[in-house]
C-alpha positions, 0 to 999 in steps of 0.5 A: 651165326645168324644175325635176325636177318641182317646181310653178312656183309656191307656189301654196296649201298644205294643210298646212304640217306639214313648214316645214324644208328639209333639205340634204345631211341637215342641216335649215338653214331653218325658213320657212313655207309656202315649201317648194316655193318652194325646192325650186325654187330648188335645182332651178335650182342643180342645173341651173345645176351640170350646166351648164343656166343659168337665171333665177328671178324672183320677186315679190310685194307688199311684205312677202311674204317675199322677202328671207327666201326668198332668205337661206334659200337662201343659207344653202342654196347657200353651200357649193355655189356661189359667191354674188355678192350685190346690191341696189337701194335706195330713193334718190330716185336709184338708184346706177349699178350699185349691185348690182354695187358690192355684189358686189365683195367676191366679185369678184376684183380686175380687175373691181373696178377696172373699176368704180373707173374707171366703165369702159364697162358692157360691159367690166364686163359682159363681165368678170362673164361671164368671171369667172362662167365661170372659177369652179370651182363654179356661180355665184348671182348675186342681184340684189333690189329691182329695182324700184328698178334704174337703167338701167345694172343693168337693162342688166345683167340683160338683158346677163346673162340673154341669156348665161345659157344657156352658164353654170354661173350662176342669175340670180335677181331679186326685185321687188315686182309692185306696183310695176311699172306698165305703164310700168317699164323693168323691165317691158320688160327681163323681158319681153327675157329668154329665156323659156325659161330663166326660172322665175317665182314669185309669192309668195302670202301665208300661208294661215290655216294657215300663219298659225296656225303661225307664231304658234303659242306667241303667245297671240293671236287667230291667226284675227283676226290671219289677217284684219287682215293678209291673210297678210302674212308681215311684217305677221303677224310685226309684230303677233305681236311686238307681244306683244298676248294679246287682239284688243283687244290688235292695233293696227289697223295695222303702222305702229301695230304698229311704233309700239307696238314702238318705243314701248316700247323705250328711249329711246336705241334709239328714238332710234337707229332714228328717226335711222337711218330717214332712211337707205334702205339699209345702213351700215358701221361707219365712218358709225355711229361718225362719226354716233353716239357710242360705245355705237352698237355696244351699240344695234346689237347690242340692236336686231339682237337685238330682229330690229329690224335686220339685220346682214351678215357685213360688219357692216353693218346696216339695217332688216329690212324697208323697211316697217319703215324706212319706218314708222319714218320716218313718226313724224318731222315734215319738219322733224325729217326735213329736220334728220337729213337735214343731220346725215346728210350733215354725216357723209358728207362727213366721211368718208374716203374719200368715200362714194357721191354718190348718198348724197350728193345724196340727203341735201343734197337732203333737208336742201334744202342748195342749194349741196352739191346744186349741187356734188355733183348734177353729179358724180353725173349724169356718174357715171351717165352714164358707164356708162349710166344715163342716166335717173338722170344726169337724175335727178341734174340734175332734183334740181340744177335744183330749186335753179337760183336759187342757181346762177350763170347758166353753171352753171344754162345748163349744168344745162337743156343736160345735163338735156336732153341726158340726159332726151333719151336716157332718156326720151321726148323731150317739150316739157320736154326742148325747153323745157330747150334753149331755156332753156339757149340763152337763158341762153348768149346773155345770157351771149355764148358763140355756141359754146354757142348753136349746139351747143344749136340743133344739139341742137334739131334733132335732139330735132325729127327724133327727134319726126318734125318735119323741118321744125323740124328743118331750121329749127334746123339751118340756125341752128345753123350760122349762129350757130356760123359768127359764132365761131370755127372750133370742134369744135361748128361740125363736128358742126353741119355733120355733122348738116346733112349727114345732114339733107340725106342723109336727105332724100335731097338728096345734093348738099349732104349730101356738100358739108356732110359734107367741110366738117365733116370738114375742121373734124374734122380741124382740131380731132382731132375723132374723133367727127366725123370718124366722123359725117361720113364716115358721112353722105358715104360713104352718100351717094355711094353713093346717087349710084354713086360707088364711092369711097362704100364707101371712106368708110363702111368708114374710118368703120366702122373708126374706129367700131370702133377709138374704141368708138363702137358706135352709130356702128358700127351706123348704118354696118352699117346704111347699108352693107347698105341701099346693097348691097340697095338697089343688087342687091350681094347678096354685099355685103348678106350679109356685112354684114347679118350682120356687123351683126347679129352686132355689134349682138346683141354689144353689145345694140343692140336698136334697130338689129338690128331695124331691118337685120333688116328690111333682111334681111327685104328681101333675101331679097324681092329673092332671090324667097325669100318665105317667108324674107322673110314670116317675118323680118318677121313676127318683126321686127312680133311685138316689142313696143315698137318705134318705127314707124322699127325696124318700117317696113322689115320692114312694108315687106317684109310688105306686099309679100310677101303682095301677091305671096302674094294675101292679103285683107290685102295692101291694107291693109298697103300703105295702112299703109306708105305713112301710115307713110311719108308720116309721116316725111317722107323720100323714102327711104320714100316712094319704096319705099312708092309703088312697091309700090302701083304693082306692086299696082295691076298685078297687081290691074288697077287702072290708075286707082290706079297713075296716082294713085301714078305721079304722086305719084312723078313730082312727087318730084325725079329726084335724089331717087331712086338709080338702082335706084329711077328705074329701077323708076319707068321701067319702070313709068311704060312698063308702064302708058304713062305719060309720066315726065319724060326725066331719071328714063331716064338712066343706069339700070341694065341689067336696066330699060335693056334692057326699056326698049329692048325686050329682054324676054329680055336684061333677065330674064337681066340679073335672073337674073344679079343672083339677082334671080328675081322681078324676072325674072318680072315682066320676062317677063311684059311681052309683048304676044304674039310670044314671049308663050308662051315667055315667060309659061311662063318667068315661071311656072316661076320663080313657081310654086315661090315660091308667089306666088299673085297674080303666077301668077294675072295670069301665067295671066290673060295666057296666057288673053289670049293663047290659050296657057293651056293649055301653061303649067306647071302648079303643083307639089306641096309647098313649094318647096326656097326656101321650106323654106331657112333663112334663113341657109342651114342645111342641115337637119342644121345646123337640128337642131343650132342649135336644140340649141345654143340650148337649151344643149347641149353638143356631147357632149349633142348628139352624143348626141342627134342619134347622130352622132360628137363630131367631126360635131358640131363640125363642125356647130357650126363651120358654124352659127357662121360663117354666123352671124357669131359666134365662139362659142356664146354669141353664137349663143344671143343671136342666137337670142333675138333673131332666134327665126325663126333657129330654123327655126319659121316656115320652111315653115309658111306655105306653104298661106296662108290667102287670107282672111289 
């Protein structure tokens, strides 16, 4: 994001004459060293009010200024924009959306019931934007500390920032760099964001100057005071009103430099502010008239007055800056803090109504009071949970299971199940989380609830299959089943069947993944069990699709529609994802098309990150099957640029790349496909092998490595013929007779045509079987096994369909058979320039729909674009209107998230590869 010239960042200075910053002729701020670090931040305003949405980070180490920063520009923006203002505190446990609950005074009414009733955080994400884009002026959302950010508001930010571009709104974050390691979720969720809406600022410290010339009229040793704190604005401004006149006069420490201060304050405000310090974030009125005595109020103001606390327009107060707070606490023993932490929370639960639980749970745990944290932790976790922050709800347990011993066995048996439960979601799945099941299963056996046993056994086997243990995950599955049929028919006793059936289906055994599937959706239904009704279908219908039967689609679209209808969107996303696989997998590529996109457009709605990569690897494997190369090579190479993917989201895309460079004639061809296949292999599922296996096959053909393709024939011959679907038993028996190699008799039965009719001999009849199915590469490869005869025809046939892909390595084997069969010198010969397949857009766009994607995605309004491209408003619309529907999206915004997602969207890897680097 640009920013009318402005520097990106403070940078160092040379001169801090000019400290003020004027607005609309009136001088508001007096900062040092910060001028242009503002002058940014207006800038992004003045683009947010013509329509230009943006995201402004900050950050820097502790006492850098931030906070000043950002109160300098609300004093700035208040007249011109409307202000929704929130942080993030340092609880042991951060509040679930703590930031927008700060907001709500700016909200209106609808979104703050949202948040009364902890309702999904999409509808409340989705209502901020609706709010943002109703108001009459442009809107600065403001969200500080971050660092500190649950996982909810992390979402938030993510959700926002995704959006920002078609909004009158400047989303603005602070953090302290130092403390946000590698590891930090906000590390992964900054690196989400649109860059190029994002305008970073790192704050620098004070030059010597700038330290001289906020201390100017103190008196002291600016140059030492310039040395001891580094040009730490908080420090300079702690040592300075530490009122020293000598060197020997300056503390060699804030802390002392606080303690000096505090020390030489009266007792009841030293007091105060000891007491106070236990609380790491604001107070209302309400807590300091129940926690103190009347004259708090007098305190206060001395104390704010003193710029020893900071008070906002709704009277709440809090330290200046956390440093300050912490230091303060720092003078306190355990046994003084364990004390104030009890009086602490004696008031909270005194008032009316009852404030946060986090604050609660966050003193009880304080004040080590057991049976306050064993009541409170819980409730707290399943707030967290439902709306999303999954790492504090386990947060919240872990502190409850610090107390375990004074909880009685169902609570504690409880406490192990939903810590791990929750941990499993937000963290890595490690041997605690499956050491928590195990202690919950011992717990609910002593305790003779057969129901409990077997739904944590279930969850046993899932943790394992998640860990890439399919056996374990078996073993724990199988008893899940056996313990839950000793009780009663139950809801829990459905899901174990739904998770045996998926088991099996993964596995591609899909006998028993329909027979375990109708047996959970009988239960399902007994019990109204919604949940497993939806599940289950999912795993029965993609299993009698594998198996042909068409009443398979019927299952997964009722799942589907369910999935949609109950707002289990994870759910939904898995069947997008089993319906395109199936309509790839099974040539149905009208199908695919519609529900790829559909998928993706769903998934990108509702920031499912992990399944949009995952089916658009299935895309990229699409447009492999349409002989559209470059399409394919340049979604999967957008897939495997992501970071942080696991190797499940980046196999199908690897998958796809290996393939198409073995077909380019790339030096890295090999190496790709003995990585899918290690991959694959790693899994341990069929579905992956089978595909991985097979495409060294094709590279030992094109390659003249019989040798190789024998080892992989063999591999796969040792698999189950049931194991395969039918497109895959045919690939393995066409290549199984290319080569000569004798195949058990079932993998012949029932295949489809294109591979039956080259199986009887009707080379001709099978590429046009392929032609049919728009499948041209299958085509080429058909025409090319022929062993004379009709070998000219058919071979010049092959290469007019190769050639234009640019498949390098199967038009060298295709002319290595015209030499074999002396008719090399009337094949075709190769074209000049890319083909028109390797310059379409993967979505279809026409070059004029490229043009104005790509402007859509830059924000630009139809005006601007018209503008722009010299075209009338009303050919734009109808631009815009083609762009979107082959999107799947129902309006801009959708399509801008789109693009963040997919960046191949915008057209920068088509044609550009089409003169590979053969050493690649």
């Amino acid at each position: 994001m640009t920013t009318r010239g402005l520097p990106d960042n403070p940078g160092d200075y040379d001169s801090v004459q000019d400290r003020t910053w004027q607005f609309r002729g009136r001088i508001s701020v007096v900062l040092v060293e910060r001028d242009i670090v503002l002058g940014n931040l207006v800038a992004a305003i003045d683009a947010a009010e013509n329509g230009q949405g943006g995201i402004v980070i900050i950050s820097g180490s502790a006492g850098l200024g931030k906070t000043s920063v950002l109160e300098a520009l609300r004093d700035l923006a208040s007249e011109r924009c409307d202000i929704f203002w929130g942080g993030c505190d340092a609880l042991f446990t951060p509040r679930p959306l703590g930031p927008l609950h700060d907001m709500r005074p700016a909200f209106e009414s609808g979104l703050s019931a949202l948040l009364d009733s902890s309702a999904a955080p999409h509808k409340i994400f989705e209502s901020i934007i609706d709010e943002i884009a109703h108001r009459k002026k442009a809107v600065l959302v403001v969200v500080e500390d971050v660092h500190w950010a649950d996982h909810a508001t992390l979402d938030f930010l993510k959700f926002l920032g995704r959006r920002i571009a078609q909004l009158r709104a400047v989303l603005l974050i602070s953090y302290r760099d130092d403390e946000v390691d590698a590891e930090h979720p906000l590390n992964q969720v900054l690196g989400e964001l649109p860059q190029s809406r994002v305008n970073r600022i790192m704050l620098s410290p004070l030059s010597q100057k700038g330290v001289e010339a906020l201390g100017e009229g103190h008196g002291a040793d600016l140059s030492h005071i310039f040395e001891v704190t580094g040009g730490n604005p908080f420090f300079v401004t702690e040592l300075l009103a530490n009122e020293g006149n000598t060197r020997q006069d300056i503390p060699a420490s804030v802390r002392e430099a606080v303690n000096a201060r505090l020390n030489r304050l009266p007792s009841s405000e030293r007091v105060f502010l000891e007491t106070l310090s236990i609380v790491p974030g604001a107070v209302g009125t309400r807590f300091l008239h129940k926690m103190f005595d009347d004259a708090s109020g007098d305190i206060v103001a001395a104390c704010v007055r003193k710029k020893l606390l900071s008070q906002d327009k709704e009277q709440k107060i809090r330290f200046r800056h956390e440093l300050a707070r912490l230091a303060t606490l720092s003078r306190l023993s355990a046994s003084q803090q364990k004390l104030i932490h009890a009086k602490t929370l004696e008031t909270l639960l005194q008032l009316t109504p009852e404030p946060a639980l986090d604050w609660i749970v966050h003193h009880a745990a304080g004040a080590l009071a057991g049976s306050v944290v064993l009541e409170y932790a819980p409730k707290a976790a399943r707030q967290a949970a439902s709306v999303g922050s999954h790492r504090e709800a386990a947060a919240h347990y872990a502190t409850a299971l610090k107390f375990v011993d004074e909880a009685d066995p169902p609570l504690a048996a409880q406490l192990y199940q939903n810590w791990a439960y929750e941990a499993g979601l937000a963290l890595r799945i490690d041997n605690e989380v499956l050491e928590a099941r195990r202690h919950a299963i011992s717990l609910w056996r002593a305790l003779d609830r057969p129901e409990k046993v077997g739904e944590n056994l279930r969850w046993l086997s899932r943790l394992h299959w998640y860990r890439g243990e399919s056996a374990r995950a078996s073993h724990f599955a199988d008893e899940a089943v056996r313990v839950l049929e000793t009780a009663a028919p139950s809801a829990e006793r459905a899901m174990a069947y739904s998770l045996r059936s998926q088991l099996h289906m993964l596995n591609s055994r899909m006998e028993q993944a329909i027979s375990w599937g109708r047996r959970a959706l009988t239960l399902a239904e007994e019990f109204d069990n919604i949940e497993a009704r939806i599940h289950a279908l999912n795993n029965v219908g993609f299993a009698m699709v594998f198996q042909d039967q068409p009443d398979g689609v019927d299952a997964l679209l009722e799942s589907l529609s369910l999935a949609h209808d109950h707002q289990f969107h994870e759910h939904a996303a898995r069947v997008y994802t089993n319906l395109s696989e199936h309509a790839v997998d099974f040539r149905k590529f009208t199908l695919a098309e519609e529900y790829i996109s559909r998928g993706i457009a769903f998934d990108s709605e509702h920031d499912l990150d992990a399944w949009i990569h995952y089916l658009v690897g299935i895309l990229a494997r699409l447009r492999l099957e349409q002989g559209r190369l470059h399409n394919a090579e340049a979604v999967a190479k957008g897939v495997l640029g992501l970071k942080r993917l696991t190797l499940l989201m980046r196999l199908p895309a690897l998958t796809v790349l290996a393939r198409v460079r073995m077909r380019f004639g790339c030096q890295s061809a090999d190496a790709l496909l003995s990585e899918v296949l290690e991959n694959a292999i790693s899994t341990d599922e069929v579905q992956y092998v089978i595909p991985a296996r097979l495409a060294l096959v094709e590279n030992a053909w094109l390659t003249e490595r019989k040798d190789e393709a024998i080892i992989q024939l063999d591999a796969l011959g040792k698999i189950a013929p049931q194991s395969f679907h039918k497109w895959n038993r045919g690939e393995f028996a066409v290549w199984a007779l290319r080569f000569g190699h004798d195949v058990p008799r079932e993998f012949f039965l029932n295949l489809p045509d294109p591979f039956a009719l080259e199986l009887a001999d009707d080379i001709s009849g099978a590429a046009d079987a392929w032609a049919a199915l728009n499948a041209p590469y299958s085509a080429a490869l058909t025409l090319m096994q022929v062993n004379g005869g009709d070998g000219e025809k058919s071979l010049a046939a092959a290469l007019k369909i190769l050639l234009p892909m640019e498949a390098g390595r199967t038009i060298e084997k295709a002319r290595a058979l015209a030499r074999k069969f002396n008719v090399a010198g009337k094949m075709p010969r190769g074209q000049r320039g890319p083909y028109g397949s390797a310059r379409e857009h993967v979505l279809g766009f026409t070059k004029k729909e490229q043009e104005v994607f790509a402007l859509i995605a830059a924000g630009a309004t139809n005006i601007e674009i018209a503008e722009k491209l010299s075209r009338s408003k009303r050919t734009i619309e109808h631009h815009v209107s083609a762009v979107l529907a082959k999107m799947n999206v129902g309006n801009r915004m959708e399509a801008i998230v789109r693009s963040q997602n997919e960046p191949w969207l915008l057209g920068r890897e088509q044609g550009q590869t089409n003169r590979l680097d053969r050493n690649a």
